[in-house]
N, CA, C and O atoms as a Tinker XYZ file with bonds, in Angstrom:
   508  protein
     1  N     12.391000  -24.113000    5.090000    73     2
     2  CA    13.245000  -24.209000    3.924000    64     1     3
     3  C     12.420000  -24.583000    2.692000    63     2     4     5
     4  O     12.619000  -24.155000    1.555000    81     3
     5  N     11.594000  -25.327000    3.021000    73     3     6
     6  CA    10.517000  -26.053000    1.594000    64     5     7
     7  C      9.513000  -24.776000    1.174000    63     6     8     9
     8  O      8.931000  -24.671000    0.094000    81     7
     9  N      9.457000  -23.882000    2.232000    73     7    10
    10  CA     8.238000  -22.746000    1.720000    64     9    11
    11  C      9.232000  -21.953000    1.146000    63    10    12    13
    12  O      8.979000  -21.580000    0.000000    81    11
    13  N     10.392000  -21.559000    1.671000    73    11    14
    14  CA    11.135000  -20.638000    0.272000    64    13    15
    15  C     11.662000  -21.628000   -0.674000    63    14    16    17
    16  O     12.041000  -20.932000   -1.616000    81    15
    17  N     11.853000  -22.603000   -0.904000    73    15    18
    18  CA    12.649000  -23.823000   -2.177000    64    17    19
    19  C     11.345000  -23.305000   -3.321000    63    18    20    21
    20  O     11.529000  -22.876000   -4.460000    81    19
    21  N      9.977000  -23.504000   -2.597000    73    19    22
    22  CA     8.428000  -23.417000   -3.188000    64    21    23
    23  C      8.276000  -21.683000   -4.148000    63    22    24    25
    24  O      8.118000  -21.271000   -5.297000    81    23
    25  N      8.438000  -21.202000   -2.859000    73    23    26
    26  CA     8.256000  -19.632000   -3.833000    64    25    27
    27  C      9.395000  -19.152000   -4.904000    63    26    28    29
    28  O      9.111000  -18.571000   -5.951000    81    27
    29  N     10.661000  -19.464000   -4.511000    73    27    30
    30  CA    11.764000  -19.342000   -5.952000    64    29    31
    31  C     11.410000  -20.376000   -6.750000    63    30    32    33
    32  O     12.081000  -20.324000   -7.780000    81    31
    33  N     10.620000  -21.343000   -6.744000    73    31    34
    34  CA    10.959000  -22.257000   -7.773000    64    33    35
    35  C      9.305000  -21.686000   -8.852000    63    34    36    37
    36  O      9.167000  -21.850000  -10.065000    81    35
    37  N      8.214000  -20.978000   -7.814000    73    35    38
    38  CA     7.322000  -20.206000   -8.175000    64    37    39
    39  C      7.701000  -18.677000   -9.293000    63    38    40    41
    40  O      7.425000  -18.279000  -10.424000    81    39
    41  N      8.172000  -18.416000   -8.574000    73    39    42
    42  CA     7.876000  -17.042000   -8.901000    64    41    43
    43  C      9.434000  -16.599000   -9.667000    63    42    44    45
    44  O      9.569000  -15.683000  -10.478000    81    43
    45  N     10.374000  -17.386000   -9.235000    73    43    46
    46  CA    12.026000  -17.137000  -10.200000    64    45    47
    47  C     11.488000  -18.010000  -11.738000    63    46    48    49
    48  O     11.271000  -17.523000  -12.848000    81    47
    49  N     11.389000  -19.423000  -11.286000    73    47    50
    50  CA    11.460000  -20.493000  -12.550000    64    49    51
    51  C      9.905000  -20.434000  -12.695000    63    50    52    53
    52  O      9.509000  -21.593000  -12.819000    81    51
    53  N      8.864000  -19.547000  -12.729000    73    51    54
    54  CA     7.934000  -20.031000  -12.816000    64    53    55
    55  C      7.214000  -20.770000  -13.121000    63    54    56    57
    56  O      6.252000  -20.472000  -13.829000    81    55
    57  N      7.471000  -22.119000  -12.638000    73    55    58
    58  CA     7.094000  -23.551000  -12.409000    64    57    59
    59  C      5.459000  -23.644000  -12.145000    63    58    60    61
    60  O      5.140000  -22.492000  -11.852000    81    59
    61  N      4.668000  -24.204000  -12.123000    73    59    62
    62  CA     3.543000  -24.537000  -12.197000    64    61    63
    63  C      3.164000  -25.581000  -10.560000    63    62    64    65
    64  O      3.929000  -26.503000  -10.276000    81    63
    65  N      1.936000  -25.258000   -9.644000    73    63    66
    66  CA     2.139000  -26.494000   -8.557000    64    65    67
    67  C      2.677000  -28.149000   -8.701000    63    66    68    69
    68  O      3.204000  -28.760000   -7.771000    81    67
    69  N      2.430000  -28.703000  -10.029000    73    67    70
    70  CA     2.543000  -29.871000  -10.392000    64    69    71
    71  C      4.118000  -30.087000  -10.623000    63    70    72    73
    72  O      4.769000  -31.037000  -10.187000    81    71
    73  N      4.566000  -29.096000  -11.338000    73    71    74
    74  CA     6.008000  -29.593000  -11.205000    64    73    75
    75  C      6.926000  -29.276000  -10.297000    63    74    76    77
    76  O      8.051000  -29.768000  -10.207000    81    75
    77  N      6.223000  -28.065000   -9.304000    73    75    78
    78  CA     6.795000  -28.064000   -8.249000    64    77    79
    79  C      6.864000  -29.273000   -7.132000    63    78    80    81
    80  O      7.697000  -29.420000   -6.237000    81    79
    81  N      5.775000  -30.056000   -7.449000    73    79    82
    82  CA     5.145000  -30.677000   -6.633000    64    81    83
    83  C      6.593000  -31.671000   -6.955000    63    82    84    85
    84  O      7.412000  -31.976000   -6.088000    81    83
    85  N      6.655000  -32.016000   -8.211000    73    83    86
    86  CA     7.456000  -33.334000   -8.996000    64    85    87
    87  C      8.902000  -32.821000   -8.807000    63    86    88    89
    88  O      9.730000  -33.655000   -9.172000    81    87
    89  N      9.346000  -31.839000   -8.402000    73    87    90
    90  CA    10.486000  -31.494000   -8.388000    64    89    91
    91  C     10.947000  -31.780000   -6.319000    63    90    92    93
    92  O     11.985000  -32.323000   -5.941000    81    91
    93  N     10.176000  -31.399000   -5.663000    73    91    94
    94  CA    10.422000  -32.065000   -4.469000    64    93    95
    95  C     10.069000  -32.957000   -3.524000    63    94    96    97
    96  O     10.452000  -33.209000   -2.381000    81    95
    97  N      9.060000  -33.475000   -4.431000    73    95    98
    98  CA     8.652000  -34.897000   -4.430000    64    97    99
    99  C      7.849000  -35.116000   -3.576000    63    98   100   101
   100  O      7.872000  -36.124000   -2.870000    81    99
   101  N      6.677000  -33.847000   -3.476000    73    99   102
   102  CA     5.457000  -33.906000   -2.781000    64   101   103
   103  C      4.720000  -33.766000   -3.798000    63   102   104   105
   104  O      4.946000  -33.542000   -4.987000    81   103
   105  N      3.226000  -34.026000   -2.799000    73   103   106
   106  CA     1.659000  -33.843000   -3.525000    64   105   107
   107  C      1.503000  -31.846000   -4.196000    63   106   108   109
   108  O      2.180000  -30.831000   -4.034000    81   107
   109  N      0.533000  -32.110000   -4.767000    73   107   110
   110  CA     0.586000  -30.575000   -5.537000    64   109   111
   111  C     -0.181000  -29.952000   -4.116000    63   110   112   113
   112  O      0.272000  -28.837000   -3.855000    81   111
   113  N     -1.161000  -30.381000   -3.207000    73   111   114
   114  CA    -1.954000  -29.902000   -2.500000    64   113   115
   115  C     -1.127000  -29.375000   -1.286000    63   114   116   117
   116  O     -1.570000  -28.551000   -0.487000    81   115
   117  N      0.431000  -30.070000   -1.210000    73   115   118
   118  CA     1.295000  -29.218000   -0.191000    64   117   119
   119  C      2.161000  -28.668000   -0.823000    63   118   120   121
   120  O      2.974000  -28.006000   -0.177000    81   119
   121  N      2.279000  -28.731000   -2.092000    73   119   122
   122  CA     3.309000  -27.586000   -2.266000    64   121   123
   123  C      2.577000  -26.031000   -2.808000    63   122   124   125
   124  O      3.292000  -25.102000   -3.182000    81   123
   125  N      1.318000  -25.957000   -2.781000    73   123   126
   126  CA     0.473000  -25.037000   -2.817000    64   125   127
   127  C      0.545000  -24.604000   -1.267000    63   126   128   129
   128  O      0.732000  -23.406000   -1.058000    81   127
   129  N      0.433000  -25.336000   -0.327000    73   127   130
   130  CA     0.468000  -24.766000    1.304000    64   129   131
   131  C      1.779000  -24.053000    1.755000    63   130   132   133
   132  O      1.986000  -23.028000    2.404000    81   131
   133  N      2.625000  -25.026000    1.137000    73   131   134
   134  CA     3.792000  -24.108000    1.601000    64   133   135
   135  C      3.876000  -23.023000    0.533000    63   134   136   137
   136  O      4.267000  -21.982000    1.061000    81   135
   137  N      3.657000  -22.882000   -0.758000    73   135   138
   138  CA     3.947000  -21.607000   -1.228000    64   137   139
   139  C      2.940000  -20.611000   -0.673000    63   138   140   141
   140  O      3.086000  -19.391000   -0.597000    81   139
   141  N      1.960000  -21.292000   -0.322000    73   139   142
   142  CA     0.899000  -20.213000    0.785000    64   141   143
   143  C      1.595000  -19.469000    1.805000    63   142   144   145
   144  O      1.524000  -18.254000    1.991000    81   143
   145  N      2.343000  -20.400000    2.515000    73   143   146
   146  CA     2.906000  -19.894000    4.109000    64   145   147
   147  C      4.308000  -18.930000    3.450000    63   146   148   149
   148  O      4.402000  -17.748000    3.779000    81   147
   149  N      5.345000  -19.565000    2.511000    73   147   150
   150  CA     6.106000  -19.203000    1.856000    64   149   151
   151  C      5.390000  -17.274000    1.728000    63   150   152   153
   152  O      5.731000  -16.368000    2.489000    81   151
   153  N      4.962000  -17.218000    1.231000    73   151   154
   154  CA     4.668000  -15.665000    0.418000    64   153   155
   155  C      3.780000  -15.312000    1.624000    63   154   156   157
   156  O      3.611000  -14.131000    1.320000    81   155
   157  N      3.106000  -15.457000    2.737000    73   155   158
   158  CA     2.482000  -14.870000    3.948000    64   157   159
   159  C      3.747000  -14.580000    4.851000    63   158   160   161
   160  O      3.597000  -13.603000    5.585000    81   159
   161  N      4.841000  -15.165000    4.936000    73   159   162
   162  CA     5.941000  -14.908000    5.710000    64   161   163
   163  C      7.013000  -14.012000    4.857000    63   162   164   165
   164  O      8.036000  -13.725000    5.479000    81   163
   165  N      6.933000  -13.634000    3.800000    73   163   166
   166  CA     6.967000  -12.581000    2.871000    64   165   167
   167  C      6.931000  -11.491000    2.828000    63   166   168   169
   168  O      7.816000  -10.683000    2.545000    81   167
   169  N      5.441000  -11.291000    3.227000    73   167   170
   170  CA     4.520000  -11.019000    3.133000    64   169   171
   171  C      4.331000   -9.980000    4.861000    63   170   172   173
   172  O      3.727000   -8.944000    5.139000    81   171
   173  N      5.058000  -10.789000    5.536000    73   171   174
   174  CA     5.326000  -10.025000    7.332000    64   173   175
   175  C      6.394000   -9.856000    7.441000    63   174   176   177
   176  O      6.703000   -9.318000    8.504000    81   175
   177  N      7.466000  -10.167000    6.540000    73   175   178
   178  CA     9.107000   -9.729000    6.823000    64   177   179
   179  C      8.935000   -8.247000    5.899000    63   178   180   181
   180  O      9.479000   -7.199000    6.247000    81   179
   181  N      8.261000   -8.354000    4.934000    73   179   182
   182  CA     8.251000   -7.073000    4.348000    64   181   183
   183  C      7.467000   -5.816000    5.486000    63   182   184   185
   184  O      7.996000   -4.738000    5.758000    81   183
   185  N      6.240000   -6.248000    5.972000    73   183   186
   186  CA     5.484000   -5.528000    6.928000    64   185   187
   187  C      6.538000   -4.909000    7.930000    63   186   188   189
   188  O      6.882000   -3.737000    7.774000    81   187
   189  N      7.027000   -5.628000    8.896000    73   187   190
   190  CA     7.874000   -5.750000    9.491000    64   189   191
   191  C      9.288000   -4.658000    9.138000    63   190   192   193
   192  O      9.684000   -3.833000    9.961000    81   191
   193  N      9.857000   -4.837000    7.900000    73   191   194
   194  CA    11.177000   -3.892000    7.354000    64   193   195
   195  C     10.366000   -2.414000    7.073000    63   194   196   197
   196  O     10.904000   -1.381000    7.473000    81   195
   197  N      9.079000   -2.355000    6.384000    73   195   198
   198  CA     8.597000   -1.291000    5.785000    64   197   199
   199  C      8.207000   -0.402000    7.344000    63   198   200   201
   200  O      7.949000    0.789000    7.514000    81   199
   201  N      8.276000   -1.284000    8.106000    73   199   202
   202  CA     7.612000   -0.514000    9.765000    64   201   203
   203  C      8.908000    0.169000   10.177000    63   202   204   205
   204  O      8.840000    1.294000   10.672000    81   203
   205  N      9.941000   -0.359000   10.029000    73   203   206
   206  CA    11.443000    0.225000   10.858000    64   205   207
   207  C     11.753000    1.396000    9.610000    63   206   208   209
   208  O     12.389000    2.417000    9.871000    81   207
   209  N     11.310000    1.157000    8.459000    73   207   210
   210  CA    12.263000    1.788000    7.790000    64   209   211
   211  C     11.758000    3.288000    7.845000    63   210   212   213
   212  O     12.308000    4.329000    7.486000    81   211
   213  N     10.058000    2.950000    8.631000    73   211   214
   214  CA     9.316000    4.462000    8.539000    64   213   215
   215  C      9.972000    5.338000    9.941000    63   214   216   217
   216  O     10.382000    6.492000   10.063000    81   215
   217  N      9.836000    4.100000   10.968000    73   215   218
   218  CA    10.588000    4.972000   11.811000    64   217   219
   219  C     12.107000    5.469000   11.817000    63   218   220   221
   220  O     12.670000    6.321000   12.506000    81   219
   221  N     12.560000    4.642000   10.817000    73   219   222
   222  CA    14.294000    5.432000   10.908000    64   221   223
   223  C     14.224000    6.929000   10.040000    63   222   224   225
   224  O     14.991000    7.891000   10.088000    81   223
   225  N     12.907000    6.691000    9.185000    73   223   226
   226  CA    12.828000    7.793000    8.376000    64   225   227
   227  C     12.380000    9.482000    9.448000    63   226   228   229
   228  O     12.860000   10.614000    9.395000    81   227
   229  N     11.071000    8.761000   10.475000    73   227   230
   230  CA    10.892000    9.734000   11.474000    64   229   231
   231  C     11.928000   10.164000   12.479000    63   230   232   233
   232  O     12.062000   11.348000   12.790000    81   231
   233  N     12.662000    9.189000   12.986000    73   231   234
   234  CA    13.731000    9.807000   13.869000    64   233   235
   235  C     14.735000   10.631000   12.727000    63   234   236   237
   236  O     14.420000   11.817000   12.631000    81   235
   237  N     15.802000   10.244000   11.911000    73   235   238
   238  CA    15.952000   11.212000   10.726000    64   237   239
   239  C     15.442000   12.841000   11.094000    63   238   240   241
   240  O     15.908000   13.743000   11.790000    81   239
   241  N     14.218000   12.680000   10.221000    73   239   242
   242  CA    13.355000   14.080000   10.459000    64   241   243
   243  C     13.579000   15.143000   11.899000    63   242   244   245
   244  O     13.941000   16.299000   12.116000    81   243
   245  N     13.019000   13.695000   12.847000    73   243   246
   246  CA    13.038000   14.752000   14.113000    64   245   247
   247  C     14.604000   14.826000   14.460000    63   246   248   249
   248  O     14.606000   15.210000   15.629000    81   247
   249  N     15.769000   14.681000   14.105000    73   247   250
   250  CA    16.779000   15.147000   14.652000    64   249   251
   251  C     16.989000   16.174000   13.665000    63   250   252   253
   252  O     17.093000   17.249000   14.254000    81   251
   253  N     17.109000   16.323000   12.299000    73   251   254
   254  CA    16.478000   17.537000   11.489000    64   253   255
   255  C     16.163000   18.673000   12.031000    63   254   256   257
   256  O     16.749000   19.741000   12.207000    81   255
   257  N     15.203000   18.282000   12.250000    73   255   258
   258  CA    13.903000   19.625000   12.754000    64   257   259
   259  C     14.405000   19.941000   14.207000    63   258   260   261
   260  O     14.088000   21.012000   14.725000    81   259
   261  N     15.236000   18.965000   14.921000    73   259   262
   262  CA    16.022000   19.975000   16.269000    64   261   263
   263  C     16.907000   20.744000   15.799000    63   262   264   265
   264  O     17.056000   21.899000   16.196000    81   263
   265  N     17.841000   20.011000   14.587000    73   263   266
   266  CA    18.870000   20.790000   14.374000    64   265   267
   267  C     18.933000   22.417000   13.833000    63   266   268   269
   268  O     19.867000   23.219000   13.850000    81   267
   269  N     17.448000   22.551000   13.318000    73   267   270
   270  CA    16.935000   23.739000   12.243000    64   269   271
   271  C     16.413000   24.994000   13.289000    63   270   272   273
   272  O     16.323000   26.208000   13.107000    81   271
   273  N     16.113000   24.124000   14.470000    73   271   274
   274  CA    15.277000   25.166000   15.579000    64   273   275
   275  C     15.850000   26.909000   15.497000    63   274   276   277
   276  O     15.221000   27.967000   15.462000    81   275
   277  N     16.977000   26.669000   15.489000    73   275   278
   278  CA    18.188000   27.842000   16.526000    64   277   279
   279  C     17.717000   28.512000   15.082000    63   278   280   281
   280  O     16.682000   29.166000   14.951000    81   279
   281  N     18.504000   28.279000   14.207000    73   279   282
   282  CA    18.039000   29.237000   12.732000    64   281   283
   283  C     16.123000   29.630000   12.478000    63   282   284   285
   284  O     15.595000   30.741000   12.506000    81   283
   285  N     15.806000   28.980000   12.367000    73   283   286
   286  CA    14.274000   29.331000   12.658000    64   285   287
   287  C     13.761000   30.372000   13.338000    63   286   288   289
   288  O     13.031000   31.241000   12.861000    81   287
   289  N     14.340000   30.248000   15.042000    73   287   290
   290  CA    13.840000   31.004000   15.826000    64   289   291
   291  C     14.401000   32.217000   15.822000    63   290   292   293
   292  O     13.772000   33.149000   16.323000    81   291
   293  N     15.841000   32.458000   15.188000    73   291   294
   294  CA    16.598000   33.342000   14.849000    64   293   295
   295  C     16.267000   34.233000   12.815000    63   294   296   297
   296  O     16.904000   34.812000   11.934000    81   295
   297  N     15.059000   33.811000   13.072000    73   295   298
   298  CA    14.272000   33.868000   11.561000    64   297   299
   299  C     15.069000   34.103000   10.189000    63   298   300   301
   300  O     14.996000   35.063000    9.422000    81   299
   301  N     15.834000   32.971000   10.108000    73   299   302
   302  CA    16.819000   32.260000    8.635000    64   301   303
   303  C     15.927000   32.020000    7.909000    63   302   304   305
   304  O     15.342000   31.041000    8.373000    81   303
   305  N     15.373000   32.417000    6.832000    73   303   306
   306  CA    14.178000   31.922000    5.719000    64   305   307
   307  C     14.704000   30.922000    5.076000    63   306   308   309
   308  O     13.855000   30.676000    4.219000    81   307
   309  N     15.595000   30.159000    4.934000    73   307   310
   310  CA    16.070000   28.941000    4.107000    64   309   311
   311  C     15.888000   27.786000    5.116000    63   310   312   313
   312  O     15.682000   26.597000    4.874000    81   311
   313  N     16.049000   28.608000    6.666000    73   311   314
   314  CA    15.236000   27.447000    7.468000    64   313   315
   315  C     14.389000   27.040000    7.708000    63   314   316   317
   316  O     14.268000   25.869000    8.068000    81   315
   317  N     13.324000   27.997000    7.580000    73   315   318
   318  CA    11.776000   28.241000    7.373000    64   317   319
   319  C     11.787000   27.189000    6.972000    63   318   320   321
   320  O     11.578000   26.162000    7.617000    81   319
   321  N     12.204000   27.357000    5.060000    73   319   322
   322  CA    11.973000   26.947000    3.886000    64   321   323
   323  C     12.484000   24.908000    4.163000    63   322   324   325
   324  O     11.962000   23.884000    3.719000    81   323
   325  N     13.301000   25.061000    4.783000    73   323   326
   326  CA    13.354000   23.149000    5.157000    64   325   327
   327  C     12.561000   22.784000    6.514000    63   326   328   329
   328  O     12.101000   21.674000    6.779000    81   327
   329  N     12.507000   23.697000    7.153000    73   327   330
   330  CA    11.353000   23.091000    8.008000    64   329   331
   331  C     10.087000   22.776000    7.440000    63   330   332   333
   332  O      9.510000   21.697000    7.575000    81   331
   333  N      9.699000   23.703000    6.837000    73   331   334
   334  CA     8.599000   23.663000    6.206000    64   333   335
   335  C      8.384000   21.967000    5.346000    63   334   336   337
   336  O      7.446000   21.197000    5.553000    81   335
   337  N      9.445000   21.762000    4.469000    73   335   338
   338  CA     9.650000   20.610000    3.861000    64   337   339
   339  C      9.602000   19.341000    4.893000    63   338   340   341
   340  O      8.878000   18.390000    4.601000    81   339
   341  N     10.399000   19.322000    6.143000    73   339   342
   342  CA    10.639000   18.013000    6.712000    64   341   343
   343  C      9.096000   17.880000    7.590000    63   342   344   345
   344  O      8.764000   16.723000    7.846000    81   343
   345  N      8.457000   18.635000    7.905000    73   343   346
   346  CA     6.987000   18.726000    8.727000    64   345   347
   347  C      6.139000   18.272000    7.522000    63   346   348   349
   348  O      5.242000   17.535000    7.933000    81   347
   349  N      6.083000   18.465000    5.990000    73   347   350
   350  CA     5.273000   17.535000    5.039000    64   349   351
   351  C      5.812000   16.679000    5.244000    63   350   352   353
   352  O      5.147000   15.699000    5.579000    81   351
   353  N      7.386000   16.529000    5.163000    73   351   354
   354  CA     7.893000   15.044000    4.785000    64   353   355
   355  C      7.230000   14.202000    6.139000    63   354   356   357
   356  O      6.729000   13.102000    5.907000    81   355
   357  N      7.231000   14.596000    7.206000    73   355   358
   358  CA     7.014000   13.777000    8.783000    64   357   359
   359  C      5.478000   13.432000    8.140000    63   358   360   361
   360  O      5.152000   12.245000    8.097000    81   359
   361  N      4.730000   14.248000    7.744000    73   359   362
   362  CA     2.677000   14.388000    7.917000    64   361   363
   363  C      2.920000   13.414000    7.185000    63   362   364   365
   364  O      2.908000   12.342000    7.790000    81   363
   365  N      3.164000   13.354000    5.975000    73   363   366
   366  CA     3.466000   12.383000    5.033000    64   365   367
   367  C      3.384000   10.930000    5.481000    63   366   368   369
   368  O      2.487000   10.141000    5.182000    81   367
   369  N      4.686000   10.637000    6.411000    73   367   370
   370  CA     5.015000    9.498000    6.555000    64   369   371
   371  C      4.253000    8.844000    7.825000    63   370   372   373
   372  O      4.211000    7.656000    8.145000    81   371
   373  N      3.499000   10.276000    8.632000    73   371   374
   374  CA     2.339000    9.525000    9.303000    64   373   375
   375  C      1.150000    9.209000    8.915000    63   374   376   377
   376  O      0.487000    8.472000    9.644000    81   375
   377  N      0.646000    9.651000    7.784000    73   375   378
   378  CA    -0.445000    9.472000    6.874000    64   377   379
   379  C     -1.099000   10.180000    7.198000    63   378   380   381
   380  O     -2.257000    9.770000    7.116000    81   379
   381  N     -0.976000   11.590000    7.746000    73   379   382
   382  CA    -1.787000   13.207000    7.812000    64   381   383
   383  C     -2.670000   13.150000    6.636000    63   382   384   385
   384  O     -3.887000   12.971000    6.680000    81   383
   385  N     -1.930000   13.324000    5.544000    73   383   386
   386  CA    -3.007000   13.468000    4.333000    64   385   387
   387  C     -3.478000   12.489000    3.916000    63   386   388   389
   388  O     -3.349000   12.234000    2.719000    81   387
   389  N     -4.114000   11.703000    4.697000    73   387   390
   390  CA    -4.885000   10.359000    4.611000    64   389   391
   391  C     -6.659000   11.535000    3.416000    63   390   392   393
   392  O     -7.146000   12.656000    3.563000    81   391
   393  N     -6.945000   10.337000    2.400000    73   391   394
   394  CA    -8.448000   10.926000    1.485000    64   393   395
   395  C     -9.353000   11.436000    3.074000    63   394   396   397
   396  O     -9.526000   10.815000    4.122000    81   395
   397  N     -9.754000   12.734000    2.667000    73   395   398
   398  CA   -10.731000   13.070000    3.334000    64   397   399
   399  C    -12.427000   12.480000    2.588000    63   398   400   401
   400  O    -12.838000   12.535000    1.429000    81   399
   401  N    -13.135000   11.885000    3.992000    73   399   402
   402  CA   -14.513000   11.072000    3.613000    64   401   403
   403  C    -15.478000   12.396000    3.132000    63   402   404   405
   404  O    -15.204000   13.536000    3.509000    81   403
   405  N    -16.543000   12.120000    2.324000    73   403   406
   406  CA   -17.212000   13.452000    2.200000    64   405   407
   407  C    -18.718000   12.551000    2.352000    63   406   408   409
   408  O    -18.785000   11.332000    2.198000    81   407
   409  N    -19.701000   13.305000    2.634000    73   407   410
   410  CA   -21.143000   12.907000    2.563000    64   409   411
   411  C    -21.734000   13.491000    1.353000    63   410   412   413
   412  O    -21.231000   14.440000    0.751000    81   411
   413  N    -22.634000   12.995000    1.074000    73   411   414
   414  CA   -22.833000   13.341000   -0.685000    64   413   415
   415  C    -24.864000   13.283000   -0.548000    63   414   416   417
   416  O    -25.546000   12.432000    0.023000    81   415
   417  N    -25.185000   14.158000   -1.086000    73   415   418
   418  CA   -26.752000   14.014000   -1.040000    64   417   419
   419  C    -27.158000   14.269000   -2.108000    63   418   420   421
   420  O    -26.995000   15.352000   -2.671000    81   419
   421  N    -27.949000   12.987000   -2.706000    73   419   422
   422  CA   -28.447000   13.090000   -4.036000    64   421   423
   423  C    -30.296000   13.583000   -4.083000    63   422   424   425
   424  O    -31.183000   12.932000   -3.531000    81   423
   425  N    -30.419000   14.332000   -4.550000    73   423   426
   426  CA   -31.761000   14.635000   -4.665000    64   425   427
   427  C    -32.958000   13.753000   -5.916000    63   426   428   429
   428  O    -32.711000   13.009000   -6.866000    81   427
   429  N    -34.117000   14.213000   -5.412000    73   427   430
   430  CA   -35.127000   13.681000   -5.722000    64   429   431
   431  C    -34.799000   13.837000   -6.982000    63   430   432   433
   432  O    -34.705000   12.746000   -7.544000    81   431
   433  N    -34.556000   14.863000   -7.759000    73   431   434
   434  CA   -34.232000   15.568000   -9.294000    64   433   435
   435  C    -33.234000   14.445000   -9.644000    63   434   436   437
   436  O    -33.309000   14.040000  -10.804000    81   435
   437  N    -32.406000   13.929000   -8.926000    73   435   438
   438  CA   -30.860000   13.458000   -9.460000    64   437   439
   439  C    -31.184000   11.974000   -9.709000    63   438   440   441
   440  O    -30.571000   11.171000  -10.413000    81   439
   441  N    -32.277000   11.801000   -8.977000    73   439   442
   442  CA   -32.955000   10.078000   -8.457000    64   441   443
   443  C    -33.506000    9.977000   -9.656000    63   442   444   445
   444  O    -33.398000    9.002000  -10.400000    81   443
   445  N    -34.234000   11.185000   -9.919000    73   443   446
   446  CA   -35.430000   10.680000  -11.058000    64   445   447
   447  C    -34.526000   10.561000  -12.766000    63   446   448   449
   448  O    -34.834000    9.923000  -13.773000    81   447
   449  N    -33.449000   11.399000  -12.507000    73   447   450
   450  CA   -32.891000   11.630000  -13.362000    64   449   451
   451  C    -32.248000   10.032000  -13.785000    63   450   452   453
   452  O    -32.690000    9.265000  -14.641000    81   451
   453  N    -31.185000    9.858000  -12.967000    73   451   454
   454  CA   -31.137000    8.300000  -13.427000    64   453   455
   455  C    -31.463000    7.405000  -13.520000    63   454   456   457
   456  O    -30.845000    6.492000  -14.066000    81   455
   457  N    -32.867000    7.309000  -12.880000    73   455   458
   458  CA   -33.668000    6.395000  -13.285000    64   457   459
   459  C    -34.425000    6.213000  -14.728000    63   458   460   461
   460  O    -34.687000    5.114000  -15.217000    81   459
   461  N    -34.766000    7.615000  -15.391000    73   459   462
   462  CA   -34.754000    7.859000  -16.935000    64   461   463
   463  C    -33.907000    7.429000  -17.843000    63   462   464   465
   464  O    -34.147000    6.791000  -18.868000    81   463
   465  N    -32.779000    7.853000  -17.371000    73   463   466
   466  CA   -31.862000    7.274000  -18.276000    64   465   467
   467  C    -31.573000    5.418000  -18.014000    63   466   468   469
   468  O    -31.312000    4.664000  -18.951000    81   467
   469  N    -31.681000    5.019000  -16.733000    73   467   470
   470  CA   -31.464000    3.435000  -16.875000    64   469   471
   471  C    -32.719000    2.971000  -17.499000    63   470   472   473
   472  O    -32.567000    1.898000  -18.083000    81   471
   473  N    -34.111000    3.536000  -17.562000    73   471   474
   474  CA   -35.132000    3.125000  -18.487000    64   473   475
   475  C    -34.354000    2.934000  -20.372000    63   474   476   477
   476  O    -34.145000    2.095000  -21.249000    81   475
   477  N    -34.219000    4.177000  -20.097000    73   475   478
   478  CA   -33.397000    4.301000  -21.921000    64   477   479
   479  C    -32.514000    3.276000  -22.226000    63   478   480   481
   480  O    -32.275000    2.967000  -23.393000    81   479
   481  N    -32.017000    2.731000  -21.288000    73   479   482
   482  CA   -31.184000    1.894000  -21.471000    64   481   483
   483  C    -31.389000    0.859000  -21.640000    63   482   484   485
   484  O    -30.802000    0.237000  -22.525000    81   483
   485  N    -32.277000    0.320000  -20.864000    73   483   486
   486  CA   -33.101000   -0.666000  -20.809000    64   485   487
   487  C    -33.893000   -1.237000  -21.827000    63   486   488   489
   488  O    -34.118000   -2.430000  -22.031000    81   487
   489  N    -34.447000    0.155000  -22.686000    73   487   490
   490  CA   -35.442000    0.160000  -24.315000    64   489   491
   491  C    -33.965000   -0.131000  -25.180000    63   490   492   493
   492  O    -34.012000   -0.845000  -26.181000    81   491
   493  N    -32.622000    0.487000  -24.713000    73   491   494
   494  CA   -31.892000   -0.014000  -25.929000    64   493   495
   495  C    -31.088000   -1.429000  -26.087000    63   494   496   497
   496  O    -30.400000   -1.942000  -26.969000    81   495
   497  N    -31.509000   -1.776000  -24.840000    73   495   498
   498  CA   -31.234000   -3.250000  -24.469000    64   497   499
   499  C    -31.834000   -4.499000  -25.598000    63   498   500   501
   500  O    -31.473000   -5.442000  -26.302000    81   499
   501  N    -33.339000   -3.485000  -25.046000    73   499   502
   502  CA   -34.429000   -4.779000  -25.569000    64   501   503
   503  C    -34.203000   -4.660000  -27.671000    63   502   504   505
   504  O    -34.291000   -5.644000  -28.406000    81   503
   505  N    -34.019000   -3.723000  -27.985000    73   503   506
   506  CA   -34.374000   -3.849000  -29.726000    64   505   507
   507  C    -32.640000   -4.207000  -29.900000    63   506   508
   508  O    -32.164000   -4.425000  -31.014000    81   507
């Protein structure tokens, strides 16, 4: 109860540790702990809701995408056209299009190159 009293009296009245401290009649060094634990338990109820809400979003989809089958396979192009949509929407929400990593090779030319210019920089440092 004192770690949420701590974070509304934080983050609604934005109160300062000291007068939080003076308002429930602790040291500033625990009402900093509990607004610690306060906003980490926050902090996992949100984790926690944002986790169900992905899977209510995937089951959703996949009862969708059963329902679309029969038209599909019976080649309906407007079914195509939402299948097509709910299979991004699913990649999506599994993080398919997560940044692809790339390897990058800088050459001797590219080395020498910026090293010229951080010299120049360096002369316009000094005057």
């Amino acid at each position: 109860m004192r770690q949420h009293e701590v974070v509304l009296l934080r983050t609604r009245d934005r109160l300062g540790f000291r007068e939080i401290a003076e308002v429930l009649g602790c040291d500033v060094k625990n009402a900093h702990k509990a607004w610690k634990r306060g906003v980490e338990d926050l902090a996992k109820q949100a984790a926690e809701s944002h986790g169900q809400y992905i899977g209510e979003q995937l089951a959703i989809i996949e009862v969708a995408i059963t329902g679309l089958m029969p038209a599909v396979v019976r080649g309906d192009v407007r079914s195509d056209e939402a299948l097509c949509r709910l299979l991004d929407q699913q990649a999506r929400l599994l993080g398919l299009y997560a940044p692809v990593k790339a390897t990058v090779t800088v050459t001797d030319e590219m080395t020498a190159r910026i090293k010229a210019l951080a010299d120049e920089i360096a002369q316009l440092e000094e005057t």
